[in-house]
N, CA and C of each residue as an Amber inpcrd file, in Angstrom:
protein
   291
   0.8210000  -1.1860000   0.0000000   0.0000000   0.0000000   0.0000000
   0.8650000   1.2500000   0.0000000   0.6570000   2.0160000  -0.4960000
   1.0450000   3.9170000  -0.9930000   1.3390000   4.2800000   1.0100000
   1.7010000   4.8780000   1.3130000   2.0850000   5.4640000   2.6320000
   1.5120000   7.0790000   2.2570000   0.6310000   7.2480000   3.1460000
   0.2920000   8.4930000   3.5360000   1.4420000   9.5140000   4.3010000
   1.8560000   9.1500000   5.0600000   3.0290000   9.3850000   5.9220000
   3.7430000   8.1310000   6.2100000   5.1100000   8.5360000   6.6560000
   6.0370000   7.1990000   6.7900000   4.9730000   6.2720000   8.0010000
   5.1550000   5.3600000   7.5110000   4.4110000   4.0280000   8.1540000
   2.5710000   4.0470000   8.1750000   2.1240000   4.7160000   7.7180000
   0.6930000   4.9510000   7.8050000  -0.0040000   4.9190000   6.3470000
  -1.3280000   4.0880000   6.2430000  -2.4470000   4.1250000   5.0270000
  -3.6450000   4.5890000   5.2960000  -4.0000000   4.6750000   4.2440000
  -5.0540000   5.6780000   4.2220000  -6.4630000   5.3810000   5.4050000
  -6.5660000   3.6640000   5.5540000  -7.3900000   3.5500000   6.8400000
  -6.2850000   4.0750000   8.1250000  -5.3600000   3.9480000   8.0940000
  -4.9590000   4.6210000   9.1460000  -5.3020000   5.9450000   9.8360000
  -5.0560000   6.5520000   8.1940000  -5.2340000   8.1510000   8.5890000
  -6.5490000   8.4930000   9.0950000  -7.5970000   8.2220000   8.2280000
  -8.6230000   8.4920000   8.4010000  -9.3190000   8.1660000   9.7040000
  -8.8060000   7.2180000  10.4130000  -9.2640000   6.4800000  11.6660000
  -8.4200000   7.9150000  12.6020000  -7.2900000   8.2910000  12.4870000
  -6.5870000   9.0640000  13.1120000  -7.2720000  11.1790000  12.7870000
  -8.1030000  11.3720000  11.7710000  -8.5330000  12.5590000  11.7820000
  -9.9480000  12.2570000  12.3010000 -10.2790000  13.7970000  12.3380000
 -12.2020000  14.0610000  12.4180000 -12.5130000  14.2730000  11.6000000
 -13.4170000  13.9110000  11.3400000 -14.7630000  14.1160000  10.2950000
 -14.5220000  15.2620000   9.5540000 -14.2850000  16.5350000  10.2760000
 -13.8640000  18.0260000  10.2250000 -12.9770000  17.8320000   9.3830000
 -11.6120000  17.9360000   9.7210000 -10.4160000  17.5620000   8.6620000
 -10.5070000  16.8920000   7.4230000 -11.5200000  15.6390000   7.5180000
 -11.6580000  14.4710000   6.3380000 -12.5050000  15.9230000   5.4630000
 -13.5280000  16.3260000   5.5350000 -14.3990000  17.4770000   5.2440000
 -13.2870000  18.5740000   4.2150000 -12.2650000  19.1900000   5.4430000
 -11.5600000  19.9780000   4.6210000 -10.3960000  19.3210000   3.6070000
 -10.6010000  18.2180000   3.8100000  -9.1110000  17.2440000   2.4310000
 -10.1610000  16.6270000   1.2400000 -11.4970000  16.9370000   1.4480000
 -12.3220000  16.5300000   0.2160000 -12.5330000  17.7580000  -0.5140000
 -12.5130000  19.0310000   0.3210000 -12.9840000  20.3520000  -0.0960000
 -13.9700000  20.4250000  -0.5230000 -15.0130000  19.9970000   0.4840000
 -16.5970000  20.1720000   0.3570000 -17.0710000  20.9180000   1.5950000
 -17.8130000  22.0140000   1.8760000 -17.6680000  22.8210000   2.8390000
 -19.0460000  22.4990000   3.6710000 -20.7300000  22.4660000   2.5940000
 -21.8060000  22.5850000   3.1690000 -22.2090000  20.9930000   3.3530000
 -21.5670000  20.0800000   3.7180000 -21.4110000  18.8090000   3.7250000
 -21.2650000  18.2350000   5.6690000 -21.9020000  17.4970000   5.7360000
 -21.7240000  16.3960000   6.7670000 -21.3260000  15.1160000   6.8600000
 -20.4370000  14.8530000   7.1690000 -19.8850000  13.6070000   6.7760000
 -21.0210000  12.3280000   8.0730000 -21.7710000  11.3320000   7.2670000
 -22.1130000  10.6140000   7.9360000 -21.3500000   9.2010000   8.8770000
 -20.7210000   8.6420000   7.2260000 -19.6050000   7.7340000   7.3740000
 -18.7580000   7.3090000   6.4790000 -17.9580000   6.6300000   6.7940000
 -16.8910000   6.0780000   5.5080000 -16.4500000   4.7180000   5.3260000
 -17.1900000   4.2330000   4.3830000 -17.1290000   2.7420000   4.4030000
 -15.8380000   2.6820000   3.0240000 -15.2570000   1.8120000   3.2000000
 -14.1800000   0.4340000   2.3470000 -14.9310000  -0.0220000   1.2490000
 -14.4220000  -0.4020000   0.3220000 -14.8300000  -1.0340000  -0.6070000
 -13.9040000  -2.0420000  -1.4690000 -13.6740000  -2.5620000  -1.3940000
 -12.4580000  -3.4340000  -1.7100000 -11.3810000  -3.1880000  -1.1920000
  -9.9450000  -3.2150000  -1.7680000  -8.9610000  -2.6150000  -1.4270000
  -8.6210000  -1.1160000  -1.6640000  -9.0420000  -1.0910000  -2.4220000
  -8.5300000   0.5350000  -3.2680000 -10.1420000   1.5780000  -3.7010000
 -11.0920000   1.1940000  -2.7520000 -11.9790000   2.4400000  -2.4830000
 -12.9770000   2.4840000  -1.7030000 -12.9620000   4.0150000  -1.2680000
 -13.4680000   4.6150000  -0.4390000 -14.7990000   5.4760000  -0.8370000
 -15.9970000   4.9160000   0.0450000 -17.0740000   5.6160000  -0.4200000
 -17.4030000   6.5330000   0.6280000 -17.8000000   7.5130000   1.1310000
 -18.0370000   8.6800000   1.8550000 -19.4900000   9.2230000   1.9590000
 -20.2070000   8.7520000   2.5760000 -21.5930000   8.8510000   2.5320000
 -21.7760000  10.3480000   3.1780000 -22.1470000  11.5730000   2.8390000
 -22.5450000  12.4020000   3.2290000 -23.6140000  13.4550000   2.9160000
 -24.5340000  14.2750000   4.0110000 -25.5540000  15.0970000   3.7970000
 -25.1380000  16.4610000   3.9820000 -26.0080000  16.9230000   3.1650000
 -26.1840000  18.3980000   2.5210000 -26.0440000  19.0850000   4.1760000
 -25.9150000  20.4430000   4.1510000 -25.9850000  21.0260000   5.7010000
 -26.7120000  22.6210000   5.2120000 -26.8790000  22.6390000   3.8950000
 -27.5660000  24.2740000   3.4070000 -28.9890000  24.4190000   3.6030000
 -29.0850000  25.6250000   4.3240000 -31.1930000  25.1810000   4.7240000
 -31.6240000  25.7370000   3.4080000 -31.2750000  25.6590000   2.3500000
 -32.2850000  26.2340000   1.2210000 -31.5180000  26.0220000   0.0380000
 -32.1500000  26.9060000  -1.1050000 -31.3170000  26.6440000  -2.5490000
 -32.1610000  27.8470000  -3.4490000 -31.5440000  27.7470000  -4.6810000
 -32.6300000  28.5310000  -5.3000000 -33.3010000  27.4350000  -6.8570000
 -34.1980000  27.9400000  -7.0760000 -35.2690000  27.8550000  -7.8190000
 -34.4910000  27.3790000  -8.9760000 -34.1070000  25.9790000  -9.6570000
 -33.7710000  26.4080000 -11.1080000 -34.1910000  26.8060000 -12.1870000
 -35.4100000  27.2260000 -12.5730000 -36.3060000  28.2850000 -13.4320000
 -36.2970000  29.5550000 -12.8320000 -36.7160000  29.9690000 -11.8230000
 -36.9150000  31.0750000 -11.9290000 -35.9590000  32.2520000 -11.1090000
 -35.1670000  31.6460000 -10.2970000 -33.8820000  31.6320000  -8.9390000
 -34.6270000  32.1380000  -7.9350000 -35.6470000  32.2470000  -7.4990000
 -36.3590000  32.3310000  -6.3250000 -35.5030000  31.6560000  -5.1220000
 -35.6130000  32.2590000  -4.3400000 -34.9140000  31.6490000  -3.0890000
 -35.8420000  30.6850000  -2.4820000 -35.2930000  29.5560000  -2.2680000
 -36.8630000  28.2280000  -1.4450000 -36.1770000  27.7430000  -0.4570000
 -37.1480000  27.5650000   0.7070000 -36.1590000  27.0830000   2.3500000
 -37.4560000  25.8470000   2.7020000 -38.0540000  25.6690000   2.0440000
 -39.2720000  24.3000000   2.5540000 -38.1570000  23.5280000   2.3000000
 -37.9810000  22.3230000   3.4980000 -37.7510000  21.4670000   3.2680000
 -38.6340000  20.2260000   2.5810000 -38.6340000  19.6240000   1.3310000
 -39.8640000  18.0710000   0.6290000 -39.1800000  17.1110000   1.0790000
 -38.1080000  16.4080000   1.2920000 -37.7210000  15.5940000   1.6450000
 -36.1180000  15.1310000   0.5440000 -36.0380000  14.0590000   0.5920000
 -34.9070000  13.7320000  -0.4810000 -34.8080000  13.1130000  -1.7630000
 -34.2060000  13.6050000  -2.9940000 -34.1220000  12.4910000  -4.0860000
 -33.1710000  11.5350000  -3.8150000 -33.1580000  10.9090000  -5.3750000
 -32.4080000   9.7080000  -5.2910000 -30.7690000   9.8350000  -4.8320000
 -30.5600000   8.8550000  -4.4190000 -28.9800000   8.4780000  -3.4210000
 -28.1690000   9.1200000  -5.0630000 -27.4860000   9.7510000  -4.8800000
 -26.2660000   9.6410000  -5.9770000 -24.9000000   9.3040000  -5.4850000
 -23.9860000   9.0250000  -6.4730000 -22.4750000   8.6470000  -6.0770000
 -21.4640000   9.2660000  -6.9680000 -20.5490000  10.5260000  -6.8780000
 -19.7990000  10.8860000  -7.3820000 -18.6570000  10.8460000  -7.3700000
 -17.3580000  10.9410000  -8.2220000 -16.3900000  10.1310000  -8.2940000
 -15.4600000  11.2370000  -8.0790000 -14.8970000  11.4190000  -6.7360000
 -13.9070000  12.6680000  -5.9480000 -12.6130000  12.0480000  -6.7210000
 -11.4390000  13.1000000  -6.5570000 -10.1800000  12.8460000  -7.0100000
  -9.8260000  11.7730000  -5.6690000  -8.7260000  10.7500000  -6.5690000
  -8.1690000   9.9990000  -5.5690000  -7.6900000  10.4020000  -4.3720000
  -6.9130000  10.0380000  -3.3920000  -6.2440000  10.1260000  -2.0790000
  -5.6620000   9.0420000  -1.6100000  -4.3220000   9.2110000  -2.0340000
  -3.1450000   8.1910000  -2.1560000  -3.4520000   6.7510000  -2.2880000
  -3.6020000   6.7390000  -3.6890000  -3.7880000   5.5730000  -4.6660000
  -5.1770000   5.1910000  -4.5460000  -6.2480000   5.6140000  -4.0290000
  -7.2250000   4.8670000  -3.4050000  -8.3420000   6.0270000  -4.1710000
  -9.2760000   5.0320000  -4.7350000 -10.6300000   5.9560000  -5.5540000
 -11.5330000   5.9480000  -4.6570000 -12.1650000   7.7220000  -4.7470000
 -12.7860000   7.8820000  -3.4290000 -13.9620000   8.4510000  -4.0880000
 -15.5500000   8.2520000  -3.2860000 -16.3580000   8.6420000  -4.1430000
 -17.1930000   9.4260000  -3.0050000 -17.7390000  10.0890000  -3.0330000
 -19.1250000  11.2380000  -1.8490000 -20.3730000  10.6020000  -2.9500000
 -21.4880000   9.9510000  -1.4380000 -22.5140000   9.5110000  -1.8200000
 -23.1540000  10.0460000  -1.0070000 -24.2890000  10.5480000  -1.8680000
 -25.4440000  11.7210000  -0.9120000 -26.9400000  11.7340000  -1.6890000
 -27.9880000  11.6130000  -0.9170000 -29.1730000  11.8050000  -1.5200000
 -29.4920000  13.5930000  -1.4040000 -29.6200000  14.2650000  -2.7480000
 -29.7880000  15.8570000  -2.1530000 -30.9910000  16.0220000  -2.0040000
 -31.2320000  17.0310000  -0.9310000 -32.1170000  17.4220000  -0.2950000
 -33.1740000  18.4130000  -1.5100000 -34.6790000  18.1750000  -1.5730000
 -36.1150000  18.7580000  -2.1350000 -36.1870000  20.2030000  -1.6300000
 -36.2790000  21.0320000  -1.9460000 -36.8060000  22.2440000  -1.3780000
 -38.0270000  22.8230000  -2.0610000 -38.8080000  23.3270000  -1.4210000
 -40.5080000  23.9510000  -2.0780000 -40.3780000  25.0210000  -1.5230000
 -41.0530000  26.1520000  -3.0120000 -41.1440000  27.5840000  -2.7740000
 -41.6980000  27.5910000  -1.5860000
C-alpha cells in the first residue's frame, strides 16, 4: 500500500482525523460527513448530507427554504487520495417555494 506518511495508510489516517479535517481534504464545505465505508482494497465511499437550509429555484432563482424531503442516493467520483478511488454519496435534499 502507498504510505500516507512514513508508516501509515489511508485507513490509518482516516481512523486518526475528524470528520472536520476528512471534510476539509475533500474540499466540500456545506457537507456532513455521515460515514466512511471500504470497498475493496482501493476504495473509499463517503456517505454524506447536505448542511444548506435552502437553494434557489432552477427556473426562476427564487430563493426556497421548505424542506420536501430527499431524491435519489447519488455517487460521485472525488479525485483519488493516495492511490485509493474515493467517491461522496449523498441523496440531495427537495426544497418547495
Amino acid at each position: 500500500m502507498r504510505s500516507f506518511a512514513p508508516g501509515f495508510n489511508l485507513v490509518q489516517v482516516i481512523n486518526m482525523i475528524s470528520n472536520e479535517q476528512f471534510k476539509i481534504l475533500l474540499g466540500l464545505p456545506d457537507i456532513e460527513i455521515e460515514r466512511i465505508e471500504f470497498e475493496g482494497k482501493k476504495t473509499v465511499n463517503v456517505f454524506v448530507v447536505s448542511t444548506k437550509d435552502g437553494g434557489y429555484c432552477h427556473c426562476c432563482g427564487k430563493p426556497i427554504d421548505h424542506f420536501h424531503g430527499f431524491g435519489q442516493e447519488i455517487r460521485l467520483r472525488h479525485l483519488p487520495i493516495v492511490g485509493y478511488k474515493v467517491y461522496v454519496v449523498m441523496a440531495l435534499p427537495d426544497f418547495l417555494e
